[in-house]
C-alpha positions in Angstrom: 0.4 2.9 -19.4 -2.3 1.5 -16.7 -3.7 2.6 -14.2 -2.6 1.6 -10.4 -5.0 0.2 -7.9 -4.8 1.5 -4.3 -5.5 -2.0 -3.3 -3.9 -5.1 -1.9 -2.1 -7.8 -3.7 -3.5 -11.0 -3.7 -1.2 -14.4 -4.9 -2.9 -18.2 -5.3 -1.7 -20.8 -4.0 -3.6 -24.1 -4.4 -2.6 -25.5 -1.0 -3.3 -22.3 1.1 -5.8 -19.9 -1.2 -5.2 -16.6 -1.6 -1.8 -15.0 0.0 -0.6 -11.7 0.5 3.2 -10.3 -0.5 4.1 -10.7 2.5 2.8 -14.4 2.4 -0.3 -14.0 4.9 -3.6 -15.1 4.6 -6.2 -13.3 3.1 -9.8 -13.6 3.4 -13.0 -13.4 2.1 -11.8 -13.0 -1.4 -13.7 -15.5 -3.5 -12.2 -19.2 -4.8 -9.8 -19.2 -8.1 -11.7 -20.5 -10.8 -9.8 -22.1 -14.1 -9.0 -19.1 -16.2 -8.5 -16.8 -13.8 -5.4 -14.5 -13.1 -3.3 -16.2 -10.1 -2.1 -13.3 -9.3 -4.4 -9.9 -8.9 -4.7 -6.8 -7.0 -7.8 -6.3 -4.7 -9.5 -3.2 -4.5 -13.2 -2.5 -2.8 -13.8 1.5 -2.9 -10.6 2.2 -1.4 -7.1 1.0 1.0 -9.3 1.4 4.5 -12.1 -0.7 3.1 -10.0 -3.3 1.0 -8.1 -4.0 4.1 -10.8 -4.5 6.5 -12.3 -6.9 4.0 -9.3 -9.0 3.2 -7.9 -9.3 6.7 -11.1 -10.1 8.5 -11.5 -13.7 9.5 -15.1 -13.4 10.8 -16.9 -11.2 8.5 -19.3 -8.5 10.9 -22.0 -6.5 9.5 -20.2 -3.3 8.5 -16.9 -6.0 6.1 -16.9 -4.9 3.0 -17.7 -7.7 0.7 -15.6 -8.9 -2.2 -17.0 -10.0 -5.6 -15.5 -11.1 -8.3 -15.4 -7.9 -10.0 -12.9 -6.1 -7.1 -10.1 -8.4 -8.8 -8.1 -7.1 -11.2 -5.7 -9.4 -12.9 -1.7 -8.6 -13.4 -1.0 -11.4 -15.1 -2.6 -11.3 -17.6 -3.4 -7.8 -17.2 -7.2 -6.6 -16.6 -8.4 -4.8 -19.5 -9.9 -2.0 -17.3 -6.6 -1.3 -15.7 -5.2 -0.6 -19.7 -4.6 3.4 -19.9 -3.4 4.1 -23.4 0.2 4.6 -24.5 2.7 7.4 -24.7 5.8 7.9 -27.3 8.7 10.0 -25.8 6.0 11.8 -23.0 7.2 14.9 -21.2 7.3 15.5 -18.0 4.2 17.6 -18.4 2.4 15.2 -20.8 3.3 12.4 -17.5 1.5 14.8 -15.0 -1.4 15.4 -17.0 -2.2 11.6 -17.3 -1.9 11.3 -13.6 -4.2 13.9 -13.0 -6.7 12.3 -15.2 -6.5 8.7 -13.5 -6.4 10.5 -10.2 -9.6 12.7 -10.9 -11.2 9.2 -12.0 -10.4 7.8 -7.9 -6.9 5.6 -8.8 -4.1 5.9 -6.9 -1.8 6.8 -10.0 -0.6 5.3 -13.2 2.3 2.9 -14.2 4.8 3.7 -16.8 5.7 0.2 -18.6 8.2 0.0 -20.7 9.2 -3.9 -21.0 10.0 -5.3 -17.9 11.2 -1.9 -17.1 8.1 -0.1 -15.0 7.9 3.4 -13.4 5.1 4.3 -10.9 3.9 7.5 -10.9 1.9 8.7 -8.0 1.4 12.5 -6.3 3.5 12.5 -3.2 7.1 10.0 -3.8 6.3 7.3 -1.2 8.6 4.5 0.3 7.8 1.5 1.8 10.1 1.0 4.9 10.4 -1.6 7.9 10.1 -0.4 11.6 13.4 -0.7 13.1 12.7 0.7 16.6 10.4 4.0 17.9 10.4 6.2 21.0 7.8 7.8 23.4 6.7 11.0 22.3 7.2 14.3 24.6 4.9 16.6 25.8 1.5 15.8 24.6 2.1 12.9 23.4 3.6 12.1 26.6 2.6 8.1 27.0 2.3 7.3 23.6 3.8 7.0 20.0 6.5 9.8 19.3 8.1 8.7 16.2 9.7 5.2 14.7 12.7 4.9 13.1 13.7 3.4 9.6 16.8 2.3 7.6 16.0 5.8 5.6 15.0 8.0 9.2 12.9 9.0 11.6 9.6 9.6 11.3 7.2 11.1 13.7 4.8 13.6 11.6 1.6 12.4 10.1 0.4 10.2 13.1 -3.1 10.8 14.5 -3.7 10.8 18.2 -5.6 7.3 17.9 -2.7 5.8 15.6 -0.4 7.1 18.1 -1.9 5.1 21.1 -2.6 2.2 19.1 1.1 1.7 17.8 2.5 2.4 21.3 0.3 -0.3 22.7 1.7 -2.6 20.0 5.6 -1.0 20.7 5.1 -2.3 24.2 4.2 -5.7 23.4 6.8 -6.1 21.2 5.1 -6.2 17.9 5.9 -2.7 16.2 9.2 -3.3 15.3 9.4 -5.6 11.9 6.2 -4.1 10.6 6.0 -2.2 7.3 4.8 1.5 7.0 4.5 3.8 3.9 5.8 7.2 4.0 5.4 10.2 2.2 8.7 12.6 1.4 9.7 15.2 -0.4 12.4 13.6 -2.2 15.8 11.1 -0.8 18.8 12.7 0.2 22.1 11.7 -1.3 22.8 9.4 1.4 19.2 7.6 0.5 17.3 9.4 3.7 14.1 10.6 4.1 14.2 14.5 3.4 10.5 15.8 5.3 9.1 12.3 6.0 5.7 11.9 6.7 3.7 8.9 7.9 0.9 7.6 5.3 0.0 4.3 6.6 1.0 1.2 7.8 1.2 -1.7 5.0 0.4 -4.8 6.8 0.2 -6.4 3.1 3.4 -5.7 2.8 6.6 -7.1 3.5 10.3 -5.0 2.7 13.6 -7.3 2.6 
């Protein structure tokens, strides 16, 4: 088992620094140094924070700062991210080990079983590409009412500022393509969201 970061990914590249999944540059993280992980996750006190401080070009007074001790290595793996093992766990033995990284701040734990892993997290979440969105009705009258995904709609979970913010970005043509996590109860048979609801958006983060 280890423990899972709510962070960011962060890839080197010698020409370009540091590089996100999605392949976009990231900032403020310091240089590689020989002997090193190339490839580590990022995580300053939590996903708000770790965001701001990776994806601001001109650092302000209120950027998080990034030392060398917010990156964690995945390969090789960080020793602090190392959780202990399990032999034939039960359900219940899973859920108790989650609890116990989650009362400690992390986002959950990984299940690693050679190259085969399981994330285990409270809520199932999915990571899904804006395919188009509509305006909302009533109150939301002249802003955000839901977007739509390969696996559904999804209009719950936004706040009032989100939903202004992400219309504003709808009309200029930049919503659609971006990459949002969502919260469900479980997948239907035909691989749709069953009670979706909006987490975030994941602009670390790109889904083919």
């Amino acid at each position: 088992m280890t423990l899972k970061l709510d962070g960011v990914r962060a890839i080197w590249h010698d020409k370009r620094g540091w590089l996100s999944r999605a392949n976009k540059s990231l900032h403020n993280i310091p240089p590689w140094r020989a002997g090193q992980p190339r490839d580590c996750e990022v995580f300053v006190n939590n996903f708000r924070d770790t965001i701001r401080a990776t994806r601001t070009r001109c650092l302000k007074q209120d950027t998080p700062s990034i030392a060398q001790e917010h990156l964690y290595g995945l390969a090789l793996l960080d020793q602090r991210l190392r959780w202990g093992s399990l032999t034939n766990p039960t359900p219940a033995d899973i859920r108790a080990q989650l609890q116990r990284a989650n009362d400690l701040g992390y986002e959950g734990v990984v299940l690693r079983q050679g190259d085969h892993w399981i994330k285990v997290k409270p809520a199932e979440t999915h990571d899904v590409l804006i395919t188009g969105f509509a305006e909302g009705k009533g109150k939301h009258g002249g802003r955000l009412g839901f977007v739509t995904t390969v696996k559904g709609a999804v209009g719950a979970g936004f706040s009032d500022s989100e939903r202004e913010t992400l219309w504003a970005e709808a009309k200029a043509r930049t919503l659609v393509g971006q990459v949002i996590e969502v919260s469900c109860l479980e997948l239907t048979a035909d691989r749709k969201f069953r009670h979706p609801f909006f987490v975030r958006m994941r602009p670390d983060k790109t889904v083919p």
